[in-house]
TORPA-4810 file (N, C-alpha, C, O; in nm, 3 decimals):
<nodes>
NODE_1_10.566_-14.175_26.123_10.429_-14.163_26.167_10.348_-14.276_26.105_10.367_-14.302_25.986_X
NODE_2_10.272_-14.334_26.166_10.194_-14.469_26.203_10.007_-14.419_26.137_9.917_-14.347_26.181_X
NODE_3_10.022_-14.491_26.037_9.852_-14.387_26.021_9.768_-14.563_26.014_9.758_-14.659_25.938_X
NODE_4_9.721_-14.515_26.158_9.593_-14.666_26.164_9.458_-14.612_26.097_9.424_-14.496_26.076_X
NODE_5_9.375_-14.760_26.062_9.265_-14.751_26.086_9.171_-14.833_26.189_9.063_-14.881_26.154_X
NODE_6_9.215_-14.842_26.295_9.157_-14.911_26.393_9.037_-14.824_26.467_9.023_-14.707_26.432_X
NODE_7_8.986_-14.856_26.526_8.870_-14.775_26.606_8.761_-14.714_26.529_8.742_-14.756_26.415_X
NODE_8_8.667_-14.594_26.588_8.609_-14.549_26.573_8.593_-14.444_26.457_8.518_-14.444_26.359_X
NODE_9_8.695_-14.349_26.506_8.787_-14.242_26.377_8.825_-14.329_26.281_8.850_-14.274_26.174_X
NODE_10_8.835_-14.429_26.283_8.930_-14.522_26.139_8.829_-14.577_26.060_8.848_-14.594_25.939_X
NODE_11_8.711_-14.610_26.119_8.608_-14.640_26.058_8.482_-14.506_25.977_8.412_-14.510_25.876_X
NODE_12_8.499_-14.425_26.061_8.424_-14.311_25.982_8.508_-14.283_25.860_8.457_-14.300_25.749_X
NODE_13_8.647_-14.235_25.875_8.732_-14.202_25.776_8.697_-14.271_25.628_8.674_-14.223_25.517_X
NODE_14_8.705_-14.448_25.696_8.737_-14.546_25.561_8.622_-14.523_25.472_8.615_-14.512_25.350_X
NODE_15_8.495_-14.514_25.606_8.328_-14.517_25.547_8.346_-14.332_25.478_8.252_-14.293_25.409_X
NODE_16_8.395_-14.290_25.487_8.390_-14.136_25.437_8.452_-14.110_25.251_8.399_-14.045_25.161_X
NODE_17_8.599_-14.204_25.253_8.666_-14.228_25.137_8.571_-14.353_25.078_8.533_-14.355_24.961_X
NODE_18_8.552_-14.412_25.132_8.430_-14.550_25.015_8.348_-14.433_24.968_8.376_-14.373_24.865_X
NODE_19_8.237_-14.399_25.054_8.188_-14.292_25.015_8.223_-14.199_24.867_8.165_-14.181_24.759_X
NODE_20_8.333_-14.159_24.922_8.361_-13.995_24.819_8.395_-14.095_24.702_8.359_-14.058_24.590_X
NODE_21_8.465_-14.228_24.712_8.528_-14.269_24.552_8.385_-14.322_24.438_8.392_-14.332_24.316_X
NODE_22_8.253_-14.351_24.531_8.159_-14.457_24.475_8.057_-14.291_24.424_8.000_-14.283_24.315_X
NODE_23_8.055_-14.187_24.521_7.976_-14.112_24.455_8.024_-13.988_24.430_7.951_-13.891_24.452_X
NODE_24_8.142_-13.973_24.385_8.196_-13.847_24.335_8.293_-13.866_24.205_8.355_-13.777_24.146_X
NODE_25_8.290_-14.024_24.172_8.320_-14.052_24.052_8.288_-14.032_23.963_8.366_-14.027_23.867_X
NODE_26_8.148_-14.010_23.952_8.053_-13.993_23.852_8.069_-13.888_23.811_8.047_-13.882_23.690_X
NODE_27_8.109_-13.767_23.871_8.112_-13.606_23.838_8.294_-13.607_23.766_8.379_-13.518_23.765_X
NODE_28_8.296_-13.718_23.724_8.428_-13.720_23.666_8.446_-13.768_23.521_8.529_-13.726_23.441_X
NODE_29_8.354_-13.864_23.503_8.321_-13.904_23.297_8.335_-13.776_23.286_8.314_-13.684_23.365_X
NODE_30_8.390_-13.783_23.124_8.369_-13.674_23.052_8.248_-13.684_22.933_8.229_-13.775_22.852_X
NODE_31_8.172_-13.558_22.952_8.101_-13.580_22.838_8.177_-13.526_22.702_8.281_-13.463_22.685_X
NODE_32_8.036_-13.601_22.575_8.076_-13.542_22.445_8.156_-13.363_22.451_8.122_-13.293_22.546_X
NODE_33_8.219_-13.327_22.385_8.221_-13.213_22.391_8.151_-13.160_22.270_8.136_-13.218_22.162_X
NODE_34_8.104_-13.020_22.310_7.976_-12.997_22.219_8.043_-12.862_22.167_8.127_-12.809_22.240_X
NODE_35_7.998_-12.778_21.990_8.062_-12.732_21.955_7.968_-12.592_21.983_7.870_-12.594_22.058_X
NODE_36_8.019_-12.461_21.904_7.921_-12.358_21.983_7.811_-12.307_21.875_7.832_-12.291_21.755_X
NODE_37_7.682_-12.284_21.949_7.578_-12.258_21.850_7.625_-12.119_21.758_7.671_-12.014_21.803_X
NODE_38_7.594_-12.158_21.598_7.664_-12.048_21.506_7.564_-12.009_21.451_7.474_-12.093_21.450_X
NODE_39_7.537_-11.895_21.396_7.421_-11.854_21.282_7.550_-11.761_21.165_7.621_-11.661_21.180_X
NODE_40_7.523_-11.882_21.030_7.554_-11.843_20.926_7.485_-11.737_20.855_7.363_-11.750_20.855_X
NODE_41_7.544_-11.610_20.779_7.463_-11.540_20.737_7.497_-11.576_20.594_7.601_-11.520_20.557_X
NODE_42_7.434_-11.659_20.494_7.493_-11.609_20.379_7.477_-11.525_20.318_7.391_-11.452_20.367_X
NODE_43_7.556_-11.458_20.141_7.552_-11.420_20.077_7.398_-11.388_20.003_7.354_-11.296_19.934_X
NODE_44_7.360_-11.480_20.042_7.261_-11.473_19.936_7.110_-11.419_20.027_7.004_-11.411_19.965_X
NODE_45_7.114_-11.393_20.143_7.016_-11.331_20.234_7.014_-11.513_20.311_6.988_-11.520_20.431_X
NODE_46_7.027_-11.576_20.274_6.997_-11.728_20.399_7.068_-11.691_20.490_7.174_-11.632_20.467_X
NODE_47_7.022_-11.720_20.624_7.037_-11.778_20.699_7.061_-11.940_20.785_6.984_-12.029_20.750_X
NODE_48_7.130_-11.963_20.857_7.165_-12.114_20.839_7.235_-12.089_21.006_7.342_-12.033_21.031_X
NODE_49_7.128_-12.153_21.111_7.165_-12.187_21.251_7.202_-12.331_21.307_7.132_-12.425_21.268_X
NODE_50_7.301_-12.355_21.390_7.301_-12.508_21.437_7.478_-12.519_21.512_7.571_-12.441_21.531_X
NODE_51_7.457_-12.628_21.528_7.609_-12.644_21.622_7.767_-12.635_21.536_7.729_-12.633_21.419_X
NODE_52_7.821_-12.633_21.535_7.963_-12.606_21.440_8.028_-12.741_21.482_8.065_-12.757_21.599_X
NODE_53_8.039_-12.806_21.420_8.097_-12.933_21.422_8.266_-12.913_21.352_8.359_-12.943_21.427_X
NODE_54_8.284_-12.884_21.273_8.420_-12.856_21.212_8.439_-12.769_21.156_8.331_-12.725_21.117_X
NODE_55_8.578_-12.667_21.099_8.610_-12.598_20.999_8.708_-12.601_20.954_8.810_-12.558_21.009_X
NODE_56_8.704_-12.656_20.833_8.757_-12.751_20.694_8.847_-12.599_20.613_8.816_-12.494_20.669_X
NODE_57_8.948_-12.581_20.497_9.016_-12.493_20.452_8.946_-12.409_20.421_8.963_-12.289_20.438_X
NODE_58_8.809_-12.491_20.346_8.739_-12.366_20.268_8.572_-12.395_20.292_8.494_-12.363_20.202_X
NODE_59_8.517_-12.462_20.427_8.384_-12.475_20.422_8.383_-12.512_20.576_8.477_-12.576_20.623_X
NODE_60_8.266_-12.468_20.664_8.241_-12.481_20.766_8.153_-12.592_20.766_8.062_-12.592_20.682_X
NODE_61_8.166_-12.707_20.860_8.028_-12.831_20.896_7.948_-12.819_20.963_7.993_-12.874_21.064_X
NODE_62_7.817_-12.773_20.994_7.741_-12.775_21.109_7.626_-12.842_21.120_7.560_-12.878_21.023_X
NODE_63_7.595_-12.860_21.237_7.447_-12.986_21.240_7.342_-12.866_21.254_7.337_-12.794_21.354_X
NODE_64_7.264_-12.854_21.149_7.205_-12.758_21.148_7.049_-12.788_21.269_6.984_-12.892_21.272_X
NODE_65_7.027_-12.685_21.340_6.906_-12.712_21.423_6.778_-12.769_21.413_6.732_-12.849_21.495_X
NODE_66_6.708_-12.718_21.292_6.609_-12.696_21.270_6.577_-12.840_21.253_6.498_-12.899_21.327_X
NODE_67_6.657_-12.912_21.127_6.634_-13.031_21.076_6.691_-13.141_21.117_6.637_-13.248_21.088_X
NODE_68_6.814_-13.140_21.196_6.930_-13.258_21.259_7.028_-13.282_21.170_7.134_-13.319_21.221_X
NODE_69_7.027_-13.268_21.009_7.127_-13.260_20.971_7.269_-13.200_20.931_7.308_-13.085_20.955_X
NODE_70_7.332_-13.293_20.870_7.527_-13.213_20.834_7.493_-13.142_20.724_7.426_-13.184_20.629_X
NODE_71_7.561_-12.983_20.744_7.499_-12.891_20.654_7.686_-12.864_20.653_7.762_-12.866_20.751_X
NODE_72_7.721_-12.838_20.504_7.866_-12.801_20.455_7.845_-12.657_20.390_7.800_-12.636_20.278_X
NODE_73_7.881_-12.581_20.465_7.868_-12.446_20.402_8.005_-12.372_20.314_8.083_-12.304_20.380_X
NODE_74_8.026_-12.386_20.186_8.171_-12.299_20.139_8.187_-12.204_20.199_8.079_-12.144_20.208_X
NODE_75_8.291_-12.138_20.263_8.363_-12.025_20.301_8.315_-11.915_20.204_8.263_-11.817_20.256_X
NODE_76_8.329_-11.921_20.054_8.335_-11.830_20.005_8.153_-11.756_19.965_8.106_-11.673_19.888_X
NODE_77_8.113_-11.832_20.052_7.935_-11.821_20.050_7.870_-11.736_20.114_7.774_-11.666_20.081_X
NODE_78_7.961_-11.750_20.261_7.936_-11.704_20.372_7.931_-11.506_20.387_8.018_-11.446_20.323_X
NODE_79_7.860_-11.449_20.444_7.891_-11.343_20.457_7.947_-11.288_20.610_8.037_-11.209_20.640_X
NODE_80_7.845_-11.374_20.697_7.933_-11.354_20.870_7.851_-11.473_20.940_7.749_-11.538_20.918_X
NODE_81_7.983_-11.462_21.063_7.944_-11.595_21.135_7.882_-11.542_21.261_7.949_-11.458_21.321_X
NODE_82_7.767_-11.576_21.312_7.783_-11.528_21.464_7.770_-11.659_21.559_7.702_-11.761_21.546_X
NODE_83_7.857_-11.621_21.657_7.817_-11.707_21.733_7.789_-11.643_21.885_7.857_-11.582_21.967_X
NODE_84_7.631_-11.696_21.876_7.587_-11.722_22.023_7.668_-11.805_22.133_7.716_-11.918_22.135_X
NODE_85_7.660_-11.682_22.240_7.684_-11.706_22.387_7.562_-11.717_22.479_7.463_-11.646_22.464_X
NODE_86_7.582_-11.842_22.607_7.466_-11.842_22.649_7.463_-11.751_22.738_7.547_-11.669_22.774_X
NODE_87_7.334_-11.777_22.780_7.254_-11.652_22.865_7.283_-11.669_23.020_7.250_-11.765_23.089_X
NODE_88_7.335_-11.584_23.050_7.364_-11.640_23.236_7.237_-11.518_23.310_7.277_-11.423_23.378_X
NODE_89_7.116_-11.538_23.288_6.978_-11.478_23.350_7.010_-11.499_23.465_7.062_-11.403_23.522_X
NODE_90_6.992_-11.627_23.547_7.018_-11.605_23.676_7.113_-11.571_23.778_7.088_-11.567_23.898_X
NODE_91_7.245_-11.543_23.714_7.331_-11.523_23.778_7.329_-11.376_23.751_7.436_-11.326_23.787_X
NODE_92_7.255_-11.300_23.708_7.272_-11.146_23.607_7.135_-11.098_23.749_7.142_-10.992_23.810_X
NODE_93_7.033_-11.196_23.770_6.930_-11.137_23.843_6.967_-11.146_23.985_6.918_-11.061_24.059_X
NODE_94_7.100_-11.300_24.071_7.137_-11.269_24.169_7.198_-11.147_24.217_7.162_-11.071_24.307_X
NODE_95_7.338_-11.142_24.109_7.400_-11.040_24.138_7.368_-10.881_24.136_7.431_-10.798_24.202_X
NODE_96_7.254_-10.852_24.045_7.171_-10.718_24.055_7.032_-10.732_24.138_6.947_-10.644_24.135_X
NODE_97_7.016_-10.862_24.220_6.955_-10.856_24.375_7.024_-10.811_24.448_6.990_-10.712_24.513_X
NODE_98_7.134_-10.865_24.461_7.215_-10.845_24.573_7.273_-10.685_24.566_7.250_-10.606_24.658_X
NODE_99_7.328_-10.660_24.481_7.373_-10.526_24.487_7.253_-10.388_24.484_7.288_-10.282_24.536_X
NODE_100_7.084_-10.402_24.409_7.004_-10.345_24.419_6.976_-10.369_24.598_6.945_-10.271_24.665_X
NODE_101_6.987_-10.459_24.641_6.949_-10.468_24.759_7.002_-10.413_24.881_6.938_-10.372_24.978_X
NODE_102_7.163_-10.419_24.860_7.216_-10.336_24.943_7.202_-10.181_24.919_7.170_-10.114_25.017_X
NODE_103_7.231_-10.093_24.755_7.148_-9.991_24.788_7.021_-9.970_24.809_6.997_-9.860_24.758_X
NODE_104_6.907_-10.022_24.866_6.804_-10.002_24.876_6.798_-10.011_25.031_6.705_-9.963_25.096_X
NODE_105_6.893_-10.070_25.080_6.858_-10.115_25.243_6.960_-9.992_25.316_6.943_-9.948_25.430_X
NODE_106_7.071_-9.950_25.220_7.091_-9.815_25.244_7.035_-9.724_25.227_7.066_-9.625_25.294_X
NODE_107_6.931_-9.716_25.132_6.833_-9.587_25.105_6.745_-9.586_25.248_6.756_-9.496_25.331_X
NODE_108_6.663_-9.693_25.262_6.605_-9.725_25.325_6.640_-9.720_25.488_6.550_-9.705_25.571_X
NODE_109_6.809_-9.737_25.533_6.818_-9.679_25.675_6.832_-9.535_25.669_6.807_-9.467_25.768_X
NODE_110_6.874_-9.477_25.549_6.891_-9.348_25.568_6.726_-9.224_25.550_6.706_-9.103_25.564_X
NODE_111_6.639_-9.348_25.511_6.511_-9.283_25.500_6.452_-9.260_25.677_6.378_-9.173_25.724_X
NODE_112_6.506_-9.352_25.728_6.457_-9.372_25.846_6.482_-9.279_25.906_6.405_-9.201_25.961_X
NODE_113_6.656_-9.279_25.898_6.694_-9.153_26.001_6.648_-9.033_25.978_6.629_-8.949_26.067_X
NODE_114_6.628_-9.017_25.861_6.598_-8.840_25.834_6.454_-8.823_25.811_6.406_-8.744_25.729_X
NODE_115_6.364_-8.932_25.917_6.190_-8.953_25.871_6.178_-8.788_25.880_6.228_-8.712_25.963_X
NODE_116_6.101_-8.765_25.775_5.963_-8.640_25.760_5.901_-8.628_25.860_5.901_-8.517_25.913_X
NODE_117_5.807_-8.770_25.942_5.709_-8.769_26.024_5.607_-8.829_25.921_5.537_-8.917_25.969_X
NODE_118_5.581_-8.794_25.767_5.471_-8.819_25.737_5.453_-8.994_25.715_5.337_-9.036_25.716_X
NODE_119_5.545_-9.077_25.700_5.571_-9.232_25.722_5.605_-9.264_25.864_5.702_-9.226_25.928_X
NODE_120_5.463_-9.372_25.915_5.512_-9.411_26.053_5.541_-9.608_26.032_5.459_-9.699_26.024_X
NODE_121_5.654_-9.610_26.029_5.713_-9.753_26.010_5.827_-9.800_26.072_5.931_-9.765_26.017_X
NODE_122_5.836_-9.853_26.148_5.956_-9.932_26.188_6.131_-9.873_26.125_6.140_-9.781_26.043_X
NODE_123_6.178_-9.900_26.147_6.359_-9.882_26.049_6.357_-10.021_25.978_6.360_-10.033_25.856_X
NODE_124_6.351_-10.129_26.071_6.373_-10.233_26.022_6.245_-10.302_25.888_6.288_-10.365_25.790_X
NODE_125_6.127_-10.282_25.903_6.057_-10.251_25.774_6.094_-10.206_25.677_6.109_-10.265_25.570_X
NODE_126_6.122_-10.054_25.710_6.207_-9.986_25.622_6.267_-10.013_25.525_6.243_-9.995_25.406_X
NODE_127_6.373_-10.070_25.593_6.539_-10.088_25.551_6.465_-10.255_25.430_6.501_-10.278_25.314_X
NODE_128_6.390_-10.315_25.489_6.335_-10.459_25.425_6.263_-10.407_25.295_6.282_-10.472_25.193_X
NODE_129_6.174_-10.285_25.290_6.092_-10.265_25.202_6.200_-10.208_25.066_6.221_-10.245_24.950_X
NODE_130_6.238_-10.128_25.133_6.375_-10.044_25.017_6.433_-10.157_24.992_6.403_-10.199_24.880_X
NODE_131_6.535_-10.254_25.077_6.606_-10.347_25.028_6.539_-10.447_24.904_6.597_-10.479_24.800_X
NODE_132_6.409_-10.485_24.944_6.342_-10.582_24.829_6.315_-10.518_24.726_6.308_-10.601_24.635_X
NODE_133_6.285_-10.365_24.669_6.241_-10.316_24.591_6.345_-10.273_24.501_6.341_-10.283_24.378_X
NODE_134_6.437_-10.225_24.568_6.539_-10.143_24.499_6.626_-10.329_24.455_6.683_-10.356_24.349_X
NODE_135_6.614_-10.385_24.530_6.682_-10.537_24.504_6.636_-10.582_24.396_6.709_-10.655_24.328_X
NODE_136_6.451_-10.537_24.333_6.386_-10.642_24.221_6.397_-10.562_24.090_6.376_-10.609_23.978_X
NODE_137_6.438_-10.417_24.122_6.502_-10.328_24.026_6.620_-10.346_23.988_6.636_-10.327_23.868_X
NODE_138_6.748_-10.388_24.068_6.831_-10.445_24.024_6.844_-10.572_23.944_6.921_-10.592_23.850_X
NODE_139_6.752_-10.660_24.002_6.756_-10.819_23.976_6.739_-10.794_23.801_6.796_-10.862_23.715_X
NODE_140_6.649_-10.679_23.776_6.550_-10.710_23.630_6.653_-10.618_23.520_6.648_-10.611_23.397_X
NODE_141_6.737_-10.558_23.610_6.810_-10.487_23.486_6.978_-10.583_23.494_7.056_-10.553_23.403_X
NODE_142_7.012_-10.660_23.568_7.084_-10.772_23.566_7.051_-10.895_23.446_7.130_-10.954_23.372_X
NODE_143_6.905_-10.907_23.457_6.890_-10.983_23.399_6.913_-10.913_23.228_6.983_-10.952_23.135_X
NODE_144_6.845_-10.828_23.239_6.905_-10.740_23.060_7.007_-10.703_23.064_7.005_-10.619_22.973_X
NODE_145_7.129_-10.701_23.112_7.252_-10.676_23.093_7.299_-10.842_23.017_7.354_-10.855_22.908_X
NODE_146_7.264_-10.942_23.102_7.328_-11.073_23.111_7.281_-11.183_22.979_7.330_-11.294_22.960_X
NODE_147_7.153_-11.106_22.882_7.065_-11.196_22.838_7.172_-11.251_22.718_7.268_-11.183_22.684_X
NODE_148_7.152_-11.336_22.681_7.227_-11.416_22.528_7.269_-11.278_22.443_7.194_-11.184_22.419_X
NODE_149_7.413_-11.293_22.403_7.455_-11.211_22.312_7.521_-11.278_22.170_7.556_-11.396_22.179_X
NODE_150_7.531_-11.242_22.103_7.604_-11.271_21.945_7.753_-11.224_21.937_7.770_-11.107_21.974_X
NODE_151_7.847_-11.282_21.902_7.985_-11.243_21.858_7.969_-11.272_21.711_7.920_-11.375_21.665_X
NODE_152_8.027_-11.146_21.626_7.960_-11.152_21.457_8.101_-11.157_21.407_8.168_-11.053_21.410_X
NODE_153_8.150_-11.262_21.365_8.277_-11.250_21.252_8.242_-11.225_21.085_8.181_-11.302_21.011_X
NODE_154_8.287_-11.125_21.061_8.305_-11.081_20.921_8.376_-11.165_20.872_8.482_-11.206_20.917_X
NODE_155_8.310_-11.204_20.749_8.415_-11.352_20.677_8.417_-11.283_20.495_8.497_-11.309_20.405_X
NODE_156_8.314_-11.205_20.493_8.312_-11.114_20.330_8.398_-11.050_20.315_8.414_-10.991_20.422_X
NODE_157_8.486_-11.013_20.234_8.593_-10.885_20.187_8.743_-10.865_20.256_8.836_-10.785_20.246_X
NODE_158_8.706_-11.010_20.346_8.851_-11.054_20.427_8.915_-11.067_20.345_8.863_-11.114_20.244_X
NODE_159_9.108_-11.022_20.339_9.182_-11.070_20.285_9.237_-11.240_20.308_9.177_-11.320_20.380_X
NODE_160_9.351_-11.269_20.237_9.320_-11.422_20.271_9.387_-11.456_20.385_9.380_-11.571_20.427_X
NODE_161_9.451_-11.372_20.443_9.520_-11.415_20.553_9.426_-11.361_20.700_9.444_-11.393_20.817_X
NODE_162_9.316_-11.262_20.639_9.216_-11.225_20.752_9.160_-11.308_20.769_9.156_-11.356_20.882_X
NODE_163_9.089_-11.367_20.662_8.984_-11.487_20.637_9.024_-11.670_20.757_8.954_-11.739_20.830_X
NODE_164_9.213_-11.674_20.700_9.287_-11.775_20.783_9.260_-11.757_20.903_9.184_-11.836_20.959_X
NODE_165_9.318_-11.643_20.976_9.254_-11.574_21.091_9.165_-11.599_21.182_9.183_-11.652_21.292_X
NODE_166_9.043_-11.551_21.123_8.914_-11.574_21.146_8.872_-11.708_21.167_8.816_-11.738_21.272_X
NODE_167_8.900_-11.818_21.047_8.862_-11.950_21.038_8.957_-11.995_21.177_8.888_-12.029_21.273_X
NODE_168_9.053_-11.997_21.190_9.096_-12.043_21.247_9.081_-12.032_21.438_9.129_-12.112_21.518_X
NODE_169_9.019_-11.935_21.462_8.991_-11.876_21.572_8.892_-11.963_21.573_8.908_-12.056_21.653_X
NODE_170_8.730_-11.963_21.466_8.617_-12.017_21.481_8.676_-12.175_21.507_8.614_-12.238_21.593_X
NODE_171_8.761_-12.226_21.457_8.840_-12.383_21.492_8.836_-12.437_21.660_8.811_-12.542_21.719_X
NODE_172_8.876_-12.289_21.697_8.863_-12.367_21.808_8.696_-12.380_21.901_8.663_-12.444_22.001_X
NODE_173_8.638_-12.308_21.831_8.511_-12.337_21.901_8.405_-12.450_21.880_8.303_-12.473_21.944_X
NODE_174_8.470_-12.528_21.752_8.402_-12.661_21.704_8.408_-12.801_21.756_8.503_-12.863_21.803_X
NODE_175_8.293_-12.833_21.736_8.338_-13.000_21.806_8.439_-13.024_21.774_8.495_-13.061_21.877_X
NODE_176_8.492_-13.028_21.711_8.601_-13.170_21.658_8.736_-13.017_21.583_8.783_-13.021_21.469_X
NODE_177_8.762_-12.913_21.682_8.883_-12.888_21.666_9.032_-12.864_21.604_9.105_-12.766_21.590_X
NODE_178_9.039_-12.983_21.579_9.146_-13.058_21.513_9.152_-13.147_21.363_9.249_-13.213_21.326_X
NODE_179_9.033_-13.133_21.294_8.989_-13.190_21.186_9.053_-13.156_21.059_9.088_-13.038_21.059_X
NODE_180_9.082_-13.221_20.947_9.203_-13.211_20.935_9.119_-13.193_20.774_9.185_-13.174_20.672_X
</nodes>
């Protein structure tokens, strides 16, 4: 099989691949990889928030928020680690639109059929009014299901092979992984 580019079709094609290589390249660099936001609790009542850059045998590195700098925290300082997960709000308010919405547009045909008499409205109103309402009731308790949560590692009263454990799990959530 013979694959031309002559004609008409051969020219959209070529103009289609120039295309996809000049502007779909770009969605291909890799960026920095970034490590995950931690809040240190220490021992001593501090607190200490910022990105986790490494974790070393016996001390965690992080670029702390507040100020921009490398903050080295000892292990044996620490009382727990949490680390923040981000917040997926809008995907928490689509999906409890969409599902508030379909029960509401079911409430709403079944209000129709079994009218009282004392509401004179359309079905299709209806079914729109229930659907958006019962939809913005869903949307808002989506959104509080979905909001930013904390994962809390206990790092106090660990034995030493809990403690390995632990550190080592938090390893992989740091910039730099593999740090030696």
């Amino acid at each position: 099989m013979k694959i031309s580019f002559k004609g008409k079709m051969g020219k959209v094609v070529s103009l289609l691949v120039a295309f996809s290589l000049l502007w779909l390249s770009g969605n291909l660099t890799a960026g920095e990889r970034r490590g995950a936001t931690i809040v240190v609790h220490k021992k001593d009542g501090a607190q200490v928030k910022g990105e986790l850059i490494a974790v070393k045998q016996n001390s965690i590195l992080l670029l702390e928020s507040s100020s921009g700098t490398d903050l080295s925290i000892d292990v044996p300082d620490i009382k727990t680690v949490g680390i923040l997960k981000k917040s997926n709000t809008g995907a928490g308010f689509g999906y409890g639109f969409l599902i508030g919405g379909a029960v509401g547009a079911g409430i709403g045909g079944l209000t129709v059929a079994k009218q009282a008499g004392w509401v004179d409205i359309s079905p299709g109103v209806a079914v729109l009014l229930c659907g958006v309402g019962v939809g913005l009731v869903g949307g808002l308790i989506g959104v509080m299901v979905s909001g930013p949560s904390e994962q809390k590692i206990q790092i106090e009263g660990k034995s030493e092979s809990g403690l390995q454990y632990e550190l080592r799990a938090l390893k992989s959530k740091a910039r730099i992984p593999d740090f030696h």
